[in-house]
Short mmCIF file of the C-alpha atoms (twelve columns), coordinates in Angstrom:
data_MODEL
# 
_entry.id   MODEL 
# 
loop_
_atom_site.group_PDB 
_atom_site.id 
_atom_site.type_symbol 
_atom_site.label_atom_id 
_atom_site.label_alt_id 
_atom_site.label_comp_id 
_atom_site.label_asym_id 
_atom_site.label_seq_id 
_atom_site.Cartn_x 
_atom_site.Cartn_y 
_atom_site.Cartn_z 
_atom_site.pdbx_PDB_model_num 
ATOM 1   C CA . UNK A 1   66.720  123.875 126.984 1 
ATOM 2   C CA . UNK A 2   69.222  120.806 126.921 1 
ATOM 3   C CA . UNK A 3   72.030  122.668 125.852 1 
ATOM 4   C CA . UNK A 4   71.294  125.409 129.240 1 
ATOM 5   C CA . UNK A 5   71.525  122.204 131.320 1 
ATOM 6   C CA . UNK A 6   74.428  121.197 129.352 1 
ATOM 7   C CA . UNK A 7   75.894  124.885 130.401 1 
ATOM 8   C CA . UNK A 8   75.435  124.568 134.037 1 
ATOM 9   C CA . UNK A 9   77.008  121.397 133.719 1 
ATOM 10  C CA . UNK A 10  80.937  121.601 135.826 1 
ATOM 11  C CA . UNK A 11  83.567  120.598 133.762 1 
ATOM 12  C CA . UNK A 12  83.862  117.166 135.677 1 
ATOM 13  C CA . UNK A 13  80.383  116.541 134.808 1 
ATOM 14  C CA . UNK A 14  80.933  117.560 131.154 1 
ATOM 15  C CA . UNK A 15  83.814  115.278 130.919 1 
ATOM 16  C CA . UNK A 16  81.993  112.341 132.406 1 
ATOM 17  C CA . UNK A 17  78.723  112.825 129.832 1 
ATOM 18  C CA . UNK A 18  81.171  112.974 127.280 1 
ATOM 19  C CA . UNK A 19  82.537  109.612 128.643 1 
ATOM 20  C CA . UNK A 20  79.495  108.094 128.918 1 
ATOM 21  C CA . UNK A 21  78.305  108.666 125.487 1 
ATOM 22  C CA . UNK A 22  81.561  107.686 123.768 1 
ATOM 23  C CA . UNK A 23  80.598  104.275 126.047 1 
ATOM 24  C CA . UNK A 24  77.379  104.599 124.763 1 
ATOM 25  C CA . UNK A 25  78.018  104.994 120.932 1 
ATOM 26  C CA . UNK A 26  81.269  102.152 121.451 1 
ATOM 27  C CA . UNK A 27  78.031  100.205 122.749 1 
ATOM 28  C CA . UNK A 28  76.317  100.645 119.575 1 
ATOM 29  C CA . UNK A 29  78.429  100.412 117.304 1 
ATOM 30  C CA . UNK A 30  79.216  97.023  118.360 1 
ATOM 31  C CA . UNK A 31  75.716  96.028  118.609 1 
ATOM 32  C CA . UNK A 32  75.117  97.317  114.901 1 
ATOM 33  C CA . UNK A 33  78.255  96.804  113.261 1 
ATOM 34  C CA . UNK A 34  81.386  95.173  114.875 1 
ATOM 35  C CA . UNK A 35  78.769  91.987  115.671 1 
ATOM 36  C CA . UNK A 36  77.763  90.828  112.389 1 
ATOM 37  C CA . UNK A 37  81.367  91.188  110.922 1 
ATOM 38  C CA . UNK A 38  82.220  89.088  113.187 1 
ATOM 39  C CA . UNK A 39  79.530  86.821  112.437 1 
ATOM 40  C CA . UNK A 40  81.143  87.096  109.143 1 
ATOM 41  C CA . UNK A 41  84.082  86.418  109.978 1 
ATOM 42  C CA . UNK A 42  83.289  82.966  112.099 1 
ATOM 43  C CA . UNK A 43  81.267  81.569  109.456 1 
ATOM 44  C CA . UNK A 44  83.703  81.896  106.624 1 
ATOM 45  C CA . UNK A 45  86.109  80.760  108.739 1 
ATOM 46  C CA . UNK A 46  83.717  77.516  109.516 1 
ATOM 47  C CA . UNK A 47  83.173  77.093  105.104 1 
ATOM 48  C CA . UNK A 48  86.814  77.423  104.838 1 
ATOM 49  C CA . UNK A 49  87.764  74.882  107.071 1 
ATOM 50  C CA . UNK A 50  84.481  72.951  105.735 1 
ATOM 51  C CA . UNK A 51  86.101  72.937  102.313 1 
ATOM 52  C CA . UNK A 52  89.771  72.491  103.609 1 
ATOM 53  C CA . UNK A 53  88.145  69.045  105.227 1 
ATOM 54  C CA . UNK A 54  86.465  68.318  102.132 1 
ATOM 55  C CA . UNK A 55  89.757  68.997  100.417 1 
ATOM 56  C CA . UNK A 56  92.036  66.860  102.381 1 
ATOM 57  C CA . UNK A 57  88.922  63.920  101.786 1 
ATOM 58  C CA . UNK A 58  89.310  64.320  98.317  1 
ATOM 59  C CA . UNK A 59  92.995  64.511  98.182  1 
ATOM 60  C CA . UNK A 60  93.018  61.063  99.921  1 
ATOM 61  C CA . UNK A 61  89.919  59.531  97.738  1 
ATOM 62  C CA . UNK A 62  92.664  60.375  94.800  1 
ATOM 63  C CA . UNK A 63  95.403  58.797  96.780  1 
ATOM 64  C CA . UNK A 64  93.560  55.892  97.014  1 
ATOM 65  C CA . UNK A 65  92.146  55.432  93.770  1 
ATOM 66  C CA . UNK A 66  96.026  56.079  91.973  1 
ATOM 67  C CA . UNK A 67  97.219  53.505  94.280  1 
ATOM 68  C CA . UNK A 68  94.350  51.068  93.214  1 
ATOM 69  C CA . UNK A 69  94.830  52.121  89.451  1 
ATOM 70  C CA . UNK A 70  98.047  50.984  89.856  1 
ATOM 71  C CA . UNK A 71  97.855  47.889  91.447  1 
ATOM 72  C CA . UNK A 72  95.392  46.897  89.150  1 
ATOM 73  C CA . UNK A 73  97.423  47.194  86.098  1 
ATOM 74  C CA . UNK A 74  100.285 45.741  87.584  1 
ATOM 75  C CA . UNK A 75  97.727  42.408  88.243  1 
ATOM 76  C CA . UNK A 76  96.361  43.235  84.649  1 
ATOM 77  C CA . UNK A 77  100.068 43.012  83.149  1 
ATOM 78  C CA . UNK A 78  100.305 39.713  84.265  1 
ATOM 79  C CA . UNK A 79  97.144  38.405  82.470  1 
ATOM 80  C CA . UNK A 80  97.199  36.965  78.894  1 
ATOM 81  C CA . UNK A 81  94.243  38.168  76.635  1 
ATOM 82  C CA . UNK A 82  92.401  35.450  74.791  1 
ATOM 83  C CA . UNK A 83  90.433  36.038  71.756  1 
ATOM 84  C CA . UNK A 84  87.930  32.734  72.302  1 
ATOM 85  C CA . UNK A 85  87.394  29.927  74.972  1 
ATOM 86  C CA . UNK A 86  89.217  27.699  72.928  1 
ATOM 87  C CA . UNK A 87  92.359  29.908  72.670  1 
ATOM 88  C CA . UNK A 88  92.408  30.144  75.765  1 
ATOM 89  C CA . UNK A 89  92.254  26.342  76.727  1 
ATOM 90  C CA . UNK A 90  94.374  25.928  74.305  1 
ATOM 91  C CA . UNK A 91  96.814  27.915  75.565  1 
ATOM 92  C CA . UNK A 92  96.656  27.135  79.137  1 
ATOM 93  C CA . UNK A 93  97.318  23.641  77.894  1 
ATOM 94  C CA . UNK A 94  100.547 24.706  75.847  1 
ATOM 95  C CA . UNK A 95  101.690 26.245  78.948  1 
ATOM 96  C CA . UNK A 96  101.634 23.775  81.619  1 
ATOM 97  C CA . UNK A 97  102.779 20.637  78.847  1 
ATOM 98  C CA . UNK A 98  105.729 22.869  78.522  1 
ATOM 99  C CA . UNK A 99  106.583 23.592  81.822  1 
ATOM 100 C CA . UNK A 100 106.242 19.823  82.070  1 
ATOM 101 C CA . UNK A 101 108.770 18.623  79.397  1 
ATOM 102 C CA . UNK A 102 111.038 21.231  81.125  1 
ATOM 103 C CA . UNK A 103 111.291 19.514  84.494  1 
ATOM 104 C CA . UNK A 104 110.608 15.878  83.260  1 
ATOM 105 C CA . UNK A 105 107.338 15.815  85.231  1 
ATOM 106 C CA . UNK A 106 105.391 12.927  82.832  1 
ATOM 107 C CA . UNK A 107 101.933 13.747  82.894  1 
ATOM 108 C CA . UNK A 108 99.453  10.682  81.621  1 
ATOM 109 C CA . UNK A 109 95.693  12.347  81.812  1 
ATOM 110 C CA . UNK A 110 94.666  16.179  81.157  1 
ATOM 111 C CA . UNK A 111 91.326  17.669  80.774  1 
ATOM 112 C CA . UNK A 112 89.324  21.097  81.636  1 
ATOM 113 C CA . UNK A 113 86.950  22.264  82.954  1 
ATOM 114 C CA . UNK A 114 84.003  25.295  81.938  1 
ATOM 115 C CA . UNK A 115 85.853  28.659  82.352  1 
ATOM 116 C CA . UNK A 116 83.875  30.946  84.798  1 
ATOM 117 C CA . UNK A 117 83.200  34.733  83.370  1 
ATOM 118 C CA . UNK A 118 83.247  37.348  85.216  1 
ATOM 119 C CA . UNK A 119 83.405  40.984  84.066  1 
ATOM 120 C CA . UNK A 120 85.929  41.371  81.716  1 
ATOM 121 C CA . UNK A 121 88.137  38.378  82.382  1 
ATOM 122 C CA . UNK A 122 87.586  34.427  82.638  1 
ATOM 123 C CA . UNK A 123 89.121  31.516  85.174  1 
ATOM 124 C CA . UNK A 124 90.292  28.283  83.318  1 
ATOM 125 C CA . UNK A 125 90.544  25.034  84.646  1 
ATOM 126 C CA . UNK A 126 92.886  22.014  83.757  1 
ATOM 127 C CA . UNK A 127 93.067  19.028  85.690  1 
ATOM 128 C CA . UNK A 128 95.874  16.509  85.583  1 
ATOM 129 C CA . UNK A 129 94.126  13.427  86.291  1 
ATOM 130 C CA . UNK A 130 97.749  12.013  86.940  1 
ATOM 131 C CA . UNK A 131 101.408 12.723  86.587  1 
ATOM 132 C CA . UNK A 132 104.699 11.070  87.509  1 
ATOM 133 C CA . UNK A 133 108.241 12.171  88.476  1 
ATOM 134 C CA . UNK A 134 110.972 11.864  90.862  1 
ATOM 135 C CA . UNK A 135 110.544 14.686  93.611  1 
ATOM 136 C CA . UNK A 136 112.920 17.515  92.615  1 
ATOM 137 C CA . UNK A 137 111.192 17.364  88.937  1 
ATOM 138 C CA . UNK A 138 107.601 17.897  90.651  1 
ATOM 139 C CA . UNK A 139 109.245 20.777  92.953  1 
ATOM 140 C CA . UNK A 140 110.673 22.468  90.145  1 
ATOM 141 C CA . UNK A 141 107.563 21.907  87.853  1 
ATOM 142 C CA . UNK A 142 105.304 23.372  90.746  1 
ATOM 143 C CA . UNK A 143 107.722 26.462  90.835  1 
ATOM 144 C CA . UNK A 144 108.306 27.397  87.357  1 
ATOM 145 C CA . UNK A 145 104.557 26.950  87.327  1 
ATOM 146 C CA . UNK A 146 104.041 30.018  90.088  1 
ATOM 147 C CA . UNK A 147 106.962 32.018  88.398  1 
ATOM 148 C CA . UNK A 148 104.919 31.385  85.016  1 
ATOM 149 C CA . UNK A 149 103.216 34.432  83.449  1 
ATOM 150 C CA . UNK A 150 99.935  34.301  83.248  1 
ATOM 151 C CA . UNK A 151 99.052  33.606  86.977  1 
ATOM 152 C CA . UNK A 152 99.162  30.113  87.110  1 
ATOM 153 C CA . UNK A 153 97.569  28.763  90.501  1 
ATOM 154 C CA . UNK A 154 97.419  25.427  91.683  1 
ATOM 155 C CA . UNK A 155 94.052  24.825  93.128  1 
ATOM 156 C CA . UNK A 156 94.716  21.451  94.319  1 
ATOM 157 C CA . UNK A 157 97.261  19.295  94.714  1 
ATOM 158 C CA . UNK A 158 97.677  15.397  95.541  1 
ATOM 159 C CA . UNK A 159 100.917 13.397  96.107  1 
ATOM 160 C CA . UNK A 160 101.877 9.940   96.705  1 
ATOM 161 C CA . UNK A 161 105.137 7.711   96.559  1 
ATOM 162 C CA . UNK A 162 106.049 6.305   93.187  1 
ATOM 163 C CA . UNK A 163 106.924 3.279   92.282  1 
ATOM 164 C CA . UNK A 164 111.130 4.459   92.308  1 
ATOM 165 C CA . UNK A 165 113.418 5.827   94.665  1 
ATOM 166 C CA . UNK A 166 112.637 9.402   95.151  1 
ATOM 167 C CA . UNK A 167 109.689 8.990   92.836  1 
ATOM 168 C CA . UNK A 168 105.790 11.154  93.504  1 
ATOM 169 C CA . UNK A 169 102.888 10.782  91.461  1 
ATOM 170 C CA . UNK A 170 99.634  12.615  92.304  1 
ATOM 171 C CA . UNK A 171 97.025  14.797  90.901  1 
ATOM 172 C CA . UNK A 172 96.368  18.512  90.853  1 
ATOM 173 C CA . UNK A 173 94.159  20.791  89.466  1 
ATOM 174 C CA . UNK A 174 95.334  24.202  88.052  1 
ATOM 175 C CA . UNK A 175 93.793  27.677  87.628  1 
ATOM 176 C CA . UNK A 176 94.481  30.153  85.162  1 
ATOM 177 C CA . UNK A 177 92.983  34.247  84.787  1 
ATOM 178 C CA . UNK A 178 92.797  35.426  81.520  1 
ATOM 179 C CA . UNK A 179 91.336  38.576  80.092  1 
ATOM 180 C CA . UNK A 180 88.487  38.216  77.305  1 
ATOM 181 C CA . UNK A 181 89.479  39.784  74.098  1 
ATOM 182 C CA . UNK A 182 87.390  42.320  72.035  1 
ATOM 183 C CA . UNK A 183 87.167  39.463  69.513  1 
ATOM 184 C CA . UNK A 184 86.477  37.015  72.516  1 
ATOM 185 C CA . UNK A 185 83.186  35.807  73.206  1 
ATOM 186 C CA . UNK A 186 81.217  34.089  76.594  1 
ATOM 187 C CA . UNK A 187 82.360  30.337  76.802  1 
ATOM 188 C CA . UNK A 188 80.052  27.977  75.673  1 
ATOM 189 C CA . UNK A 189 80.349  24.015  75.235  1 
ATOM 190 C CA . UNK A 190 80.118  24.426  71.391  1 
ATOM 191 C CA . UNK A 191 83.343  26.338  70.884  1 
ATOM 192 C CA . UNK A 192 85.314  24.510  73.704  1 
ATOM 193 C CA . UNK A 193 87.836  21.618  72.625  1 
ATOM 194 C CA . UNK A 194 86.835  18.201  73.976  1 
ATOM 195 C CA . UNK A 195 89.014  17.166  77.058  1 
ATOM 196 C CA . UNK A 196 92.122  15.138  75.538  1 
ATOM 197 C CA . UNK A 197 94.308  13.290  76.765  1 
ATOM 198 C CA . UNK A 198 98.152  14.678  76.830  1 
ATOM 199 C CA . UNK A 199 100.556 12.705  75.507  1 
ATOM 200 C CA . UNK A 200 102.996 11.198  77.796  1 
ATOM 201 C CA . UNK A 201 106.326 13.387  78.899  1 
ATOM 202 C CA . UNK A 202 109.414 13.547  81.023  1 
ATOM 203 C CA . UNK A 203 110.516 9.767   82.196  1 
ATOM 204 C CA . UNK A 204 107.894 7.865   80.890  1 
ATOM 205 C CA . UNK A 205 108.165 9.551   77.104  1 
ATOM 206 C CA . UNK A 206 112.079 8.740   77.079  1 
ATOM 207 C CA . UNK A 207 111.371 5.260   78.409  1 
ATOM 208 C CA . UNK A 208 109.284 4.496   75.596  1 
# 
């Protein structure tokens, strides 16, 4: 019955039908097919650039952390590793009564202070209660003392006219980091040295 209609059909009409269901199947296709490829498509295209994101976070995360991994062992370089509290007075001590002899900077009263602990590393304190020398000494002593290794701070500093021409005396108090050993252990009062005090140097040694 369909196809006698079809028959009757002119050939315009024929050709138009035939145009219409080629539309019509195009139509469908799409709908049931082309669509949810594309679908697809747009949301591996949104994981990919998800995960190219996600890449280009981590990538920096590692940036960052190599930069920090360096800079931290170029700050942990500079630290001297003490085995005990006392060592590490001790040595703190050694260092800055060197540096003193060096530039004739006479120093008359030195003591410490409790280290602070923090993770893996501790802050000493020495304070020179007083000190004497002419002004160039006390420049160069507070130089060599920042160019010292170690990380040698001064926390505080006091200065006053001496009793000479171009003379200072004065007070400071200096900080030092140092990183605790395996062997080391938390400071405690028992196993620090009692506050001495230093021997005289520079000028006032000679003079005597």
């Amino acid at each position: 019955m369909i196809l006698d209609k079809l028959d009757r059909l002119s050939r315009r009409e024929k050709l138009g039908l035939a145009a219409a269901l080629i539309l019509l199947g195009a139509a469908a296709a799409d709908n049931f097919a082309a669509r949810p490829i594309l679908r697809t498509l747009r949301d591996i295209e949104a994981q990919i650039e998800l995960e190219a994101n996600r890449l280009a976070y981590n990538r920096g995360a590692l940036r960052w952390e190599e930069q920090t991994t360096r800079e931290y062992e170029r700050v942990r370089s500079r630290l001297a590793v003490a085995a005990s509290v006392a060592e590490g007075i001790a040595d703190m001590k050694g260092q800055i009564d060197t540096l003193a002899r060096k530039n004739s900077l006479a120093i008359q009263k030195m003591d410490h202070r409790d280290p602070k602990v923090a993770d893996g590393y501790a802050e000493y304190t020495v304070q020179i209660g007083a000190f004497e020398a002419d002004l160039r000494s006390a420049l160069r002593f507070l130089h060599d003392l920042w160019q010292a290794p170690g990380m040698l701070r001064i926390a505080r500093l006091s200065l006053t006219p001496g009793a000479g021409k171009d003379a200072v005396k004065g007070s400071m108090t200096i900080t030092k980091l140092m990183l605790i050993g395996a062997a080391g252990s938390a400071p405690a009062s028992a196993t620090e040295p009692p506050a001495t005090e230093a021997p005289a140097t520079g000028p006032e040694a000679a003079a005597r």
